[in-house]
N, C-alpha and C positions, 0 to 999 in steps of 0.2 A: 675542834671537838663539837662546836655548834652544828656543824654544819653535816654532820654522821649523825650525831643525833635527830636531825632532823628528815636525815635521808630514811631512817629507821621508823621514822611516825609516817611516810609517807605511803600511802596503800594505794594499790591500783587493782584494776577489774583482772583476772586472768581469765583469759580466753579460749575457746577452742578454733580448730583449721578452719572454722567457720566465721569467724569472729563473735561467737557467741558467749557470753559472759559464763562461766561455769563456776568462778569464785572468786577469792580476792587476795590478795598476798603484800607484805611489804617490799617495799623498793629492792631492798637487799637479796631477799628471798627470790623474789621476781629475775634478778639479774644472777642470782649465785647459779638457780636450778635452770638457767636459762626458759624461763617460763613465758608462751606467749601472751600480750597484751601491749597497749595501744600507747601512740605518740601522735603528732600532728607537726608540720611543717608550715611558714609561711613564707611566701618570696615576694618581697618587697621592690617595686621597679618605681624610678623617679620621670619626670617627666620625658629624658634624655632614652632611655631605655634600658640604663644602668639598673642592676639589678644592686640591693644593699645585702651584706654579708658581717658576718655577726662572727666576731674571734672567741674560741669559746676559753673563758677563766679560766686559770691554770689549776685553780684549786679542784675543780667538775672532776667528777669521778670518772670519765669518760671522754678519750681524745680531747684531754684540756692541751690549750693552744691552737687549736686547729679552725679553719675555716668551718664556718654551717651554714644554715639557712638565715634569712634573716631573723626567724624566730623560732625555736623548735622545743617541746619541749613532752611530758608524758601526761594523757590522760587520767585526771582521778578516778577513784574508783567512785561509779554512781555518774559521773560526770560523762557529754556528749565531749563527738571532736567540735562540734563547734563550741560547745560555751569551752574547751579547754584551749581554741587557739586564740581566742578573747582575750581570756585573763590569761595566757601564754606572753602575749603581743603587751600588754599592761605590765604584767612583771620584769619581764625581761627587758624590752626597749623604751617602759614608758609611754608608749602609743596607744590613745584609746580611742579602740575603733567604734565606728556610730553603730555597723551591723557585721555581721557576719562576712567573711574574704572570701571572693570567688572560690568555689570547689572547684580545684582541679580533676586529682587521678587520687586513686587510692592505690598502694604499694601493699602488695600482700605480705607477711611476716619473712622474716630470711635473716641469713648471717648479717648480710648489711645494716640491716637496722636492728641489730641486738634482739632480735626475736618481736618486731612491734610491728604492728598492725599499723598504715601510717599513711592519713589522709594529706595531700598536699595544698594548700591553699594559695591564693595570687591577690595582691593588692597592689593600688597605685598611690604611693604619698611620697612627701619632699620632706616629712618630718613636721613638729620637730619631734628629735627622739632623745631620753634620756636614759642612756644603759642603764642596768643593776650591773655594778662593779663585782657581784658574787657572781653572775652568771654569764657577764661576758669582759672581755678587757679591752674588744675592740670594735668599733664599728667603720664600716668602709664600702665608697661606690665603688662599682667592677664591672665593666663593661660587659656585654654579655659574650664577645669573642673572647677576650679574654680570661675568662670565669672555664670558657669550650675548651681553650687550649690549655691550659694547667690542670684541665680536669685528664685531659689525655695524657700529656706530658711531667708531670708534680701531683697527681692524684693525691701522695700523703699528707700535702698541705690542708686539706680538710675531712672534714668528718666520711665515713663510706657510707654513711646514710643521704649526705646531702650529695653527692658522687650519681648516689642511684636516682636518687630526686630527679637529678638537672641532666640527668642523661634520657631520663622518661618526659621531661617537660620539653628539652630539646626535638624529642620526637615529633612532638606537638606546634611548633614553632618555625618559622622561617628565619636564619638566618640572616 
């Protein structure tokens, strides 16, 4: 019950095809009228080159159990992507970061990512990390071939946001 309750106080920017803020809506509202506005991504790689992936709680409104980013979550409303993968990265895993995560790519809005506008970000750490047990149930290194090939072959083992993420970061990467 807490946790609907709390999805219901949570407001975010809605935006237009531009990414222009045009107004503001609750989570609910946001996700019922499929309304676009904004998320952020981060991909966590350890010294090895393992990238860290974040199991999303079963209880999440959205592909709970499933593989994601190492951190991923929605922009507030008022809030930039960077202060929101900040306190994203804080909340979620515990990690607090000294400045702002590499900018990657930005993912324009689509069915993949729930209608969200979605900056992708890169960092390099070994931890330590301390899940929120509300937001994730698992954390785990994954090689980055094998992250490639389950992305092709077992796609529904994570989220289709983090799908499109590592398919566009891949582009960007050497094998």
């Amino acid at each position: 019950m807490g946790a609907i309750l709390a999805m219901e106080r949570e407001t975010f920017d809605v935006v237009d095809h531009s990414d222009n803020t045009i107004g503001t809506a609750s989570r609910k509202e946001v996700h019922d009228q499929g309304l676009l506005h904004r998320s952020a991504h981060l991909l966590i790689f350890n010294s090895k080159g393992d990238i860290l992936l974040q199991r999303r709680s079963e209880s999440k409104d959205s592909f709970p159990g499933r593989w994601d980013s190492s951190v991923s979550g929605h922009v507030d409303s008022g809030e930039s992507y960077d202060e929101c993968i900040v306190r994203e990265t804080w909340e979620e895993i515990g990690l607090e970061l000294s400045k702002v995560p590499e900018k990657l790519f930005k993912i324009a809005a689509c069915e993949e990512t729930a209608q969200e506008f979605c900056w992708v970000y890169r960092e390099f750490s070994g931890g330590p990390f301390s899940p929120n047990s509300e937001e994730v149930s698992d954390l785990a290194w994954f090689a980055k071939e094998e992250v490639a090939r389950l992305v092709c072959e077992e796609p529904q083992v994570f989220s289709p946001s983090f799908c499109l993420a590592w398919k566009r970061f891949s582009l960007l990467q050497e094998f």
